[in-house]
HTML snippet that shows the backbone in 3Dmol.js (N, CA, C, O; Angstrom):
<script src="https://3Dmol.org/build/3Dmol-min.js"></script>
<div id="view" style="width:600px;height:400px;position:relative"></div>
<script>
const pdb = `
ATOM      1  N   UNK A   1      -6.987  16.795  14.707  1.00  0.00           N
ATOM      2  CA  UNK A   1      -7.048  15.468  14.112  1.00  0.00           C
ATOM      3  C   UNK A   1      -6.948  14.442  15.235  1.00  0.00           C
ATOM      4  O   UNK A   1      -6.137  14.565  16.153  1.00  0.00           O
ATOM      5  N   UNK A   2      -7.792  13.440  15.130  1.00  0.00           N
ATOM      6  CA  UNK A   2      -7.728  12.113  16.281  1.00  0.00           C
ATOM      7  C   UNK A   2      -6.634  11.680  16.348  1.00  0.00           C
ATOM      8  O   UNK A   2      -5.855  12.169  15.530  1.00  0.00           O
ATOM      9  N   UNK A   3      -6.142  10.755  17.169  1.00  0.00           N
ATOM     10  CA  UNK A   3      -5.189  10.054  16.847  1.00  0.00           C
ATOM     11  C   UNK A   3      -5.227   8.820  15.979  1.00  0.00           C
ATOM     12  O   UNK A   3      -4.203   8.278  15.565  1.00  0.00           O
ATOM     13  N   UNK A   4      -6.841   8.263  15.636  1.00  0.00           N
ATOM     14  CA  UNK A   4      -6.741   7.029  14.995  1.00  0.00           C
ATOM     15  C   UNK A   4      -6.787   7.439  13.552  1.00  0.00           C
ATOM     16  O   UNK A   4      -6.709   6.606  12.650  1.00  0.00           O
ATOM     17  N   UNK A   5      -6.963   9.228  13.255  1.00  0.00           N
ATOM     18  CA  UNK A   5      -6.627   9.772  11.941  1.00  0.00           C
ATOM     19  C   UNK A   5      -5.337   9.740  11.646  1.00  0.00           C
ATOM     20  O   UNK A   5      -5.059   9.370  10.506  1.00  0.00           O
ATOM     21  N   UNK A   6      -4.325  10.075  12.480  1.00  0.00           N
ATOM     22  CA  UNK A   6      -2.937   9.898  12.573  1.00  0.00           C
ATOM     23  C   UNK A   6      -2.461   9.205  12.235  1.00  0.00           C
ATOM     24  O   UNK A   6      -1.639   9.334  11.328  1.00  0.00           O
ATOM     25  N   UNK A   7      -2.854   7.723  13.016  1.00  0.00           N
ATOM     26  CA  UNK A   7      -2.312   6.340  12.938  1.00  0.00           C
ATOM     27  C   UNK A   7      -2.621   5.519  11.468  1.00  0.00           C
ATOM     28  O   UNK A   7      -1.942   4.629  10.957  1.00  0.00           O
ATOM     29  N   UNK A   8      -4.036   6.208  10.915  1.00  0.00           N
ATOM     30  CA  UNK A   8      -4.340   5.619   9.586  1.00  0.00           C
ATOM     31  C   UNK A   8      -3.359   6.217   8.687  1.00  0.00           C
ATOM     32  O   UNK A   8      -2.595   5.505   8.036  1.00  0.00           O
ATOM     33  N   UNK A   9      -3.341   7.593   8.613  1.00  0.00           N
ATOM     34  CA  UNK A   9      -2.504   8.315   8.088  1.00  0.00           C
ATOM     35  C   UNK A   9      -1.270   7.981   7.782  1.00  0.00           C
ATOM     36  O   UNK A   9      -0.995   8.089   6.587  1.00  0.00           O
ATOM     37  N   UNK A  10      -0.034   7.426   8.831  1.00  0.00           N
ATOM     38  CA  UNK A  10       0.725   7.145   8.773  1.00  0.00           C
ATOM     39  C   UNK A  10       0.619   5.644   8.155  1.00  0.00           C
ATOM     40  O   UNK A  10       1.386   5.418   7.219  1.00  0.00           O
ATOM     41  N   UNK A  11      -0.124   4.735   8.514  1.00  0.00           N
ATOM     42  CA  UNK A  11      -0.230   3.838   7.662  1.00  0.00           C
ATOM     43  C   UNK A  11      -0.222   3.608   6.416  1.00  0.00           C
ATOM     44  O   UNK A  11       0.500   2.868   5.749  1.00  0.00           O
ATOM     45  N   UNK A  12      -1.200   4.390   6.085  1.00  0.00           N
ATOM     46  CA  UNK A  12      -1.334   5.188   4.275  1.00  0.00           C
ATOM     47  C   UNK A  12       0.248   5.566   3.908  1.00  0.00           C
ATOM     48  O   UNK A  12       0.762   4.832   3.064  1.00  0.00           O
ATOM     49  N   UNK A  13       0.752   6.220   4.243  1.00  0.00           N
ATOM     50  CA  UNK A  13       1.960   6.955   3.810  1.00  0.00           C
ATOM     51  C   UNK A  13       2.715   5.199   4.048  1.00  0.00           C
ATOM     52  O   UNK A  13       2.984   4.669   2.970  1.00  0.00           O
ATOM     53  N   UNK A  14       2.974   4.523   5.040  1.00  0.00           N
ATOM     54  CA  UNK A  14       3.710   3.988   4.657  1.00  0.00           C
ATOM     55  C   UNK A  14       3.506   2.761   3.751  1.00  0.00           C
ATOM     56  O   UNK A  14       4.389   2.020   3.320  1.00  0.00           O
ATOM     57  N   UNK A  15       2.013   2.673   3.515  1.00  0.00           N
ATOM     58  CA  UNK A  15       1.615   1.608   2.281  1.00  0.00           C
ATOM     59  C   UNK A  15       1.797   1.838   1.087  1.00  0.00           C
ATOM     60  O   UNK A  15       2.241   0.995   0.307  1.00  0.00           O
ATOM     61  N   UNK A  16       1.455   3.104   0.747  1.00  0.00           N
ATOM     62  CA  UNK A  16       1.835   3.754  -0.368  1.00  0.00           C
ATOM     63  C   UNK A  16       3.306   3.798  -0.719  1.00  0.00           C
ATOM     64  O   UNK A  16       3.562   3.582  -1.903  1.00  0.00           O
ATOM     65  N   UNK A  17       4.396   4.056   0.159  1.00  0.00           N
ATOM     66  CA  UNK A  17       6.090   4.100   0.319  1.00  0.00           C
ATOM     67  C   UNK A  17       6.323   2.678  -0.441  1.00  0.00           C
ATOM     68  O   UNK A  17       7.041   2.585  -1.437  1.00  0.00           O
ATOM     69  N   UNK A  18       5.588   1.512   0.186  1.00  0.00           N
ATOM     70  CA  UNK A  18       5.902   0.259   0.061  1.00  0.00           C
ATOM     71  C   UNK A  18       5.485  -0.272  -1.531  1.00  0.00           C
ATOM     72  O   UNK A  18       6.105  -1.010  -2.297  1.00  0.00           O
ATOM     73  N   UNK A  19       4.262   0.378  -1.674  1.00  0.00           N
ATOM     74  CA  UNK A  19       3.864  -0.055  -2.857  1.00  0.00           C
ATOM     75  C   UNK A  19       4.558   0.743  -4.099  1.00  0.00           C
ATOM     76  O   UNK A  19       4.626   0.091  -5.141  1.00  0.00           O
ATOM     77  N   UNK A  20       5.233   2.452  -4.133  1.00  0.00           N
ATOM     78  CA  UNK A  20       5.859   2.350  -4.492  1.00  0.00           C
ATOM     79  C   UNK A  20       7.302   2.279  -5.078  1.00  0.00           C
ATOM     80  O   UNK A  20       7.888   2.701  -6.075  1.00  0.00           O
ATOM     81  N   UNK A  21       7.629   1.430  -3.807  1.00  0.00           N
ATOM     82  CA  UNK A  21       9.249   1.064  -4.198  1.00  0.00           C
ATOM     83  C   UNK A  21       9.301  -0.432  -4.753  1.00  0.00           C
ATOM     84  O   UNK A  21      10.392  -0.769  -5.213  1.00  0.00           O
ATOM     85  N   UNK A  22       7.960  -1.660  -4.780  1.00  0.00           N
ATOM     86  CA  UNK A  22       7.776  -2.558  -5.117  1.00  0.00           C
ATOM     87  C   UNK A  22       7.800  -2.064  -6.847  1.00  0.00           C
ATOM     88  O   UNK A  22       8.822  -2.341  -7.476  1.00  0.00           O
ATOM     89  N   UNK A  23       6.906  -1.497  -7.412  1.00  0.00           N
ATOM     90  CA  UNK A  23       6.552  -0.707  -8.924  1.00  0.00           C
ATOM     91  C   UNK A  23       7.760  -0.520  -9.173  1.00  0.00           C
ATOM     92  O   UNK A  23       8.113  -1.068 -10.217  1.00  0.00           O
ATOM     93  N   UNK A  24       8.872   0.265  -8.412  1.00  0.00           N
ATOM     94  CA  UNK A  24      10.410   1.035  -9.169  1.00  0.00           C
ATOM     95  C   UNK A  24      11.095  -0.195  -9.071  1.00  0.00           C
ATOM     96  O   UNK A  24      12.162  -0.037  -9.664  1.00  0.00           O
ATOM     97  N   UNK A  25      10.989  -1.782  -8.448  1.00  0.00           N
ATOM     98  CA  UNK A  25      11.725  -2.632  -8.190  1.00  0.00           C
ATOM     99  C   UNK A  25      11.377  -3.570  -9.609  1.00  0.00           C
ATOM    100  O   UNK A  25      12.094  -4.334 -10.256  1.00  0.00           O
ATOM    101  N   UNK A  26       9.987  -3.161  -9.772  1.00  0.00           N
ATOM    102  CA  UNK A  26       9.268  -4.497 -10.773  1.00  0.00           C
ATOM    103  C   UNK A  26       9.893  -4.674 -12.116  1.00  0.00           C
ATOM    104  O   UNK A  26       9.780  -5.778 -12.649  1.00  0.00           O
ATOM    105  N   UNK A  27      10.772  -3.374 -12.951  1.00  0.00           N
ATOM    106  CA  UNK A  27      11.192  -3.561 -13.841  1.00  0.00           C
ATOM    107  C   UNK A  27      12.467  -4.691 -14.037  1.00  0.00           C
ATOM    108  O   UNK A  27      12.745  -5.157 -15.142  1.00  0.00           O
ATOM    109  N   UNK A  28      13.084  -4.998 -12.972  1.00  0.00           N
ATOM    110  CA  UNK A  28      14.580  -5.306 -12.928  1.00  0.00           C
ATOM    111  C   UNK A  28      14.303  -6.820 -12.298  1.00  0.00           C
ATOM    112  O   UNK A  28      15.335  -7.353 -11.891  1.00  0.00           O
ATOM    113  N   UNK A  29      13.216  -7.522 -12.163  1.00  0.00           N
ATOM    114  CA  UNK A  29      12.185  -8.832 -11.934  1.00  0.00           C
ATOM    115  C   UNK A  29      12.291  -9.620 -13.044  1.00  0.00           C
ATOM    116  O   UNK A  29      12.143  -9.171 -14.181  1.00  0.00           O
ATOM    117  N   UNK A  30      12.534 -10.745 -12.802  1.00  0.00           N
ATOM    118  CA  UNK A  30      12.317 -12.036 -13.504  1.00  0.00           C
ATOM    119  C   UNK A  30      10.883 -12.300 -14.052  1.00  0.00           C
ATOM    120  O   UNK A  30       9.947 -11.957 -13.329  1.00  0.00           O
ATOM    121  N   UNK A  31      10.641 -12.822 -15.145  1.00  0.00           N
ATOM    122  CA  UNK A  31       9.187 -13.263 -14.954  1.00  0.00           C
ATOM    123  C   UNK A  31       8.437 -13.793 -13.735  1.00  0.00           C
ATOM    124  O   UNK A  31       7.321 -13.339 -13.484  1.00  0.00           O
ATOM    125  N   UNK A  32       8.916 -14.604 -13.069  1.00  0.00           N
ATOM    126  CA  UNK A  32       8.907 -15.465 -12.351  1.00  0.00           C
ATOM    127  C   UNK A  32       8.237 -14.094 -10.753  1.00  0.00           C
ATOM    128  O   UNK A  32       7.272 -13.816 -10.042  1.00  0.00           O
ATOM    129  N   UNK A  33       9.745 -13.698 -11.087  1.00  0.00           N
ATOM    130  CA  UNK A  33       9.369 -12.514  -9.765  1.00  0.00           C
ATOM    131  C   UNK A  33       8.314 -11.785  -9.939  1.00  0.00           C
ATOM    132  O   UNK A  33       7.698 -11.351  -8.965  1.00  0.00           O
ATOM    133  N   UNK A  34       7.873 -11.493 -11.405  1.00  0.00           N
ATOM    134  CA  UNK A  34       7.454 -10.055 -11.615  1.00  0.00           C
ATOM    135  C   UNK A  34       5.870 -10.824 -10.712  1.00  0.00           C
ATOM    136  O   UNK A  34       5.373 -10.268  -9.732  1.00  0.00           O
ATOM    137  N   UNK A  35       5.340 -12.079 -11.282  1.00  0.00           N
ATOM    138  CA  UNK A  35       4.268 -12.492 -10.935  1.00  0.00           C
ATOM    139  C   UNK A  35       4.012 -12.332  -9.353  1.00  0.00           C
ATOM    140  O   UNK A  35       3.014 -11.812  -8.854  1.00  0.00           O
ATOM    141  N   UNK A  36       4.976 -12.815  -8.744  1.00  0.00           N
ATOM    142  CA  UNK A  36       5.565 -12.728  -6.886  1.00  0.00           C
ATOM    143  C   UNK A  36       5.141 -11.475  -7.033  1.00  0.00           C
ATOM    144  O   UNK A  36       4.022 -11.494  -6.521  1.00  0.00           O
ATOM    145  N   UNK A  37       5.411 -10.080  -7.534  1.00  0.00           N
ATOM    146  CA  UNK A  37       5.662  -8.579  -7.371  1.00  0.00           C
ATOM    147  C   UNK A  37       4.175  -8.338  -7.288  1.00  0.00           C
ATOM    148  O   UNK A  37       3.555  -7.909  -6.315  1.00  0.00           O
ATOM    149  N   UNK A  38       3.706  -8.687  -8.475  1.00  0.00           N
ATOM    150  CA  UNK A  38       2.336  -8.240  -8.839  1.00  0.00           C
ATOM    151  C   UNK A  38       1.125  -8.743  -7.764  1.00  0.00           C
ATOM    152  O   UNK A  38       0.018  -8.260  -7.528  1.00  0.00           O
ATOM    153  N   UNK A  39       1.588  -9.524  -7.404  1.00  0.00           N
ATOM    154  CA  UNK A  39       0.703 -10.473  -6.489  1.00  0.00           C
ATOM    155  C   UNK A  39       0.656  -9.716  -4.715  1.00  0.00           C
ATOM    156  O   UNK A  39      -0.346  -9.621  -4.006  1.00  0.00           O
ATOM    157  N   UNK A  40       2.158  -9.243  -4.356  1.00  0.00           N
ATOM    158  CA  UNK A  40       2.564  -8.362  -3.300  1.00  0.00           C
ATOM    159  C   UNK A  40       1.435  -7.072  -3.652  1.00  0.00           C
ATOM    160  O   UNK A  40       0.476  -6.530  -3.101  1.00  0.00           O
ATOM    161  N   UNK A  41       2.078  -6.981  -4.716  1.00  0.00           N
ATOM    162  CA  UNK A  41       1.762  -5.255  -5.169  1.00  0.00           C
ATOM    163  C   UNK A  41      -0.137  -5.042  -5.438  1.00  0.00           C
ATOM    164  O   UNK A  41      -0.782  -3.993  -5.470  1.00  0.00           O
ATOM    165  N   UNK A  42      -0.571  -6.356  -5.584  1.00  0.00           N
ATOM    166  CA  UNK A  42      -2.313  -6.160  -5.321  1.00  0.00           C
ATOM    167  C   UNK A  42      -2.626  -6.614  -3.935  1.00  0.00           C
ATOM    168  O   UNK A  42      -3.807  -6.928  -3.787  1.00  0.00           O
ATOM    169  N   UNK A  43      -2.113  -6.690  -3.224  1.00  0.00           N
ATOM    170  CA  UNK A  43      -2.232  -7.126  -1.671  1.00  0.00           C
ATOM    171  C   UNK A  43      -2.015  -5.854  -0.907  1.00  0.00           C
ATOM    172  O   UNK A  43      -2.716  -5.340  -0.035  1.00  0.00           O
ATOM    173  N   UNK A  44      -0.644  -5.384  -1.549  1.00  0.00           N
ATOM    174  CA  UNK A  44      -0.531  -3.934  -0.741  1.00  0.00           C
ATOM    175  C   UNK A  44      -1.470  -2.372  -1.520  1.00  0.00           C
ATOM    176  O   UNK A  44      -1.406  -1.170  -1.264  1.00  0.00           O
ATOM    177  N   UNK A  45      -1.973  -2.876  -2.147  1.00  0.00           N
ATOM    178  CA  UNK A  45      -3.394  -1.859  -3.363  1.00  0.00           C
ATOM    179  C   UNK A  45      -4.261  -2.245  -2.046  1.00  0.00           C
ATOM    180  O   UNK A  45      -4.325  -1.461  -1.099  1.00  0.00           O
ATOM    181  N   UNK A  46      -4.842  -3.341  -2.042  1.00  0.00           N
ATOM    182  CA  UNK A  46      -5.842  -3.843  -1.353  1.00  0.00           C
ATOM    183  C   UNK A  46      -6.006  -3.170   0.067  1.00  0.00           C
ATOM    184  O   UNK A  46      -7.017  -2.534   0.364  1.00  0.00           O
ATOM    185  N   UNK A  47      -4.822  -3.377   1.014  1.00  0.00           N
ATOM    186  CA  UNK A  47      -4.690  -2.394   2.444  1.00  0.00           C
ATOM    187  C   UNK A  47      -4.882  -1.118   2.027  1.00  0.00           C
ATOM    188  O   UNK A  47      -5.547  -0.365   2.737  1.00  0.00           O
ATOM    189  N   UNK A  48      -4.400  -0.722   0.959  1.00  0.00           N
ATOM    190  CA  UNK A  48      -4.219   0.644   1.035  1.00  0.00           C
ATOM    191  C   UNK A  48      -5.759   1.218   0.831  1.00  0.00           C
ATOM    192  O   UNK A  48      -6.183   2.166   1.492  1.00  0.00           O
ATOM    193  N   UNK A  49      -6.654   0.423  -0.312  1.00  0.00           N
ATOM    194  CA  UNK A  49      -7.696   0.744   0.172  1.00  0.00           C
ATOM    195  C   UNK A  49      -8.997   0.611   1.166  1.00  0.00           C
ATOM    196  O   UNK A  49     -10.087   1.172   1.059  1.00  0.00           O
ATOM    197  N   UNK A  50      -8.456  -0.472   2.344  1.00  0.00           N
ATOM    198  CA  UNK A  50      -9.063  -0.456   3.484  1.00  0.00           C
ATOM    199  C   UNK A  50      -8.765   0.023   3.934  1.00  0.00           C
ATOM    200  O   UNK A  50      -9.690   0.270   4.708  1.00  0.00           O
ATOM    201  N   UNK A  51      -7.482   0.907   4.394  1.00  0.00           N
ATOM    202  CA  UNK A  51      -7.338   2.185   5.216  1.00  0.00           C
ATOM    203  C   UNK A  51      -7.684   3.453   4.633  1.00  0.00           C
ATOM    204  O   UNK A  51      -7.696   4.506   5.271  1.00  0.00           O
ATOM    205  N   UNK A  52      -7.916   3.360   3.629  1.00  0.00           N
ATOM    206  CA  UNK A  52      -9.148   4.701   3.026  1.00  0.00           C
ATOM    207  C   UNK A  52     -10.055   4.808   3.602  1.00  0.00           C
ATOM    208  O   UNK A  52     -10.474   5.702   4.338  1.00  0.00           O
ATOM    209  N   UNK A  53     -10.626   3.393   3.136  1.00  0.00           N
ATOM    210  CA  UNK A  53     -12.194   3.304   3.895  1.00  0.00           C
ATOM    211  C   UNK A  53     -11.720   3.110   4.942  1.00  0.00           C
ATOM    212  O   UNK A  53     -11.129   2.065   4.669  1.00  0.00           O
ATOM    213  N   UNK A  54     -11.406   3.369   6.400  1.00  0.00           N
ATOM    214  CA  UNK A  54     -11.460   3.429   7.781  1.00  0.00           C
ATOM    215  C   UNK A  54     -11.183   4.829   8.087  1.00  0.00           C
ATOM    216  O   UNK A  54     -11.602   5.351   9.120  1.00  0.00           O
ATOM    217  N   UNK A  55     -10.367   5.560   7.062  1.00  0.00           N
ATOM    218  CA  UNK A  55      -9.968   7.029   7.262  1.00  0.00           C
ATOM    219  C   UNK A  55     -11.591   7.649   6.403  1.00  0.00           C
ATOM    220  O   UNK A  55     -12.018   8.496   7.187  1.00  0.00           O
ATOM    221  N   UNK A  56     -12.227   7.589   5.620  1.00  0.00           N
ATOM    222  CA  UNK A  56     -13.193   8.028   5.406  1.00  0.00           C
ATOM    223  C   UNK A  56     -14.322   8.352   6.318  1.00  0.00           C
ATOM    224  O   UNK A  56     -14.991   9.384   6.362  1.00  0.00           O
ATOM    225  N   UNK A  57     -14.423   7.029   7.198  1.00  0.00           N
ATOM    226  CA  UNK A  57     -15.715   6.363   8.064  1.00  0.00           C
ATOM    227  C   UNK A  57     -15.212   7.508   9.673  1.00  0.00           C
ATOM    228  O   UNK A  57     -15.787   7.692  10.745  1.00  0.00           O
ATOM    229  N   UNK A  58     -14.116   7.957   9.188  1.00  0.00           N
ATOM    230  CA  UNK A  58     -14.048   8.929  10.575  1.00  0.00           C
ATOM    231  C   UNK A  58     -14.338  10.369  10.782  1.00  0.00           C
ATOM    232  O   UNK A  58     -14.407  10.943  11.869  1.00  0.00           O
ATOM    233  N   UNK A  59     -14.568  11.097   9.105  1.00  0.00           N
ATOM    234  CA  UNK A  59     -14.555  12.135   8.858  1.00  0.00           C
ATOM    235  C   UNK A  59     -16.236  12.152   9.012  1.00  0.00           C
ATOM    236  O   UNK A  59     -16.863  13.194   8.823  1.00  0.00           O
TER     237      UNK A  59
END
`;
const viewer = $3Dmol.createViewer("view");
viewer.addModel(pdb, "pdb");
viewer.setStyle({}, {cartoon: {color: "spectrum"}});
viewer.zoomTo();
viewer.render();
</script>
């Protein structure tokens, strides 16, 4: 494996970590927050699937 497979890799794992401990956090959110959450939580969807597509484009 490359190393820039690695480095995506680990990225992935830790976008995914992030996105979901934001989801296990979202229940215990204010309205107010949940919108803040949801808004994080399609931003960190979003990376997660541009480092797909960069881990795809290498295989």
């Amino acid at each position: 494996m490359s190393a820039d497979a690695s480095k995506l890799l680990h990225d992935l794992k830790s976008k995914c970590a992030s996105l979901k401990s934001a989801a296990d956090l979202y229940k215990d959110c204010s309205a107010a927050e949940k919108q803040e959450m949801l808004a994080l939580m399609t931003a960190a969807a979003e990376e997660i699937q541009r480092t797909l597509a960069a881990l795809s484009k290498l295989s």
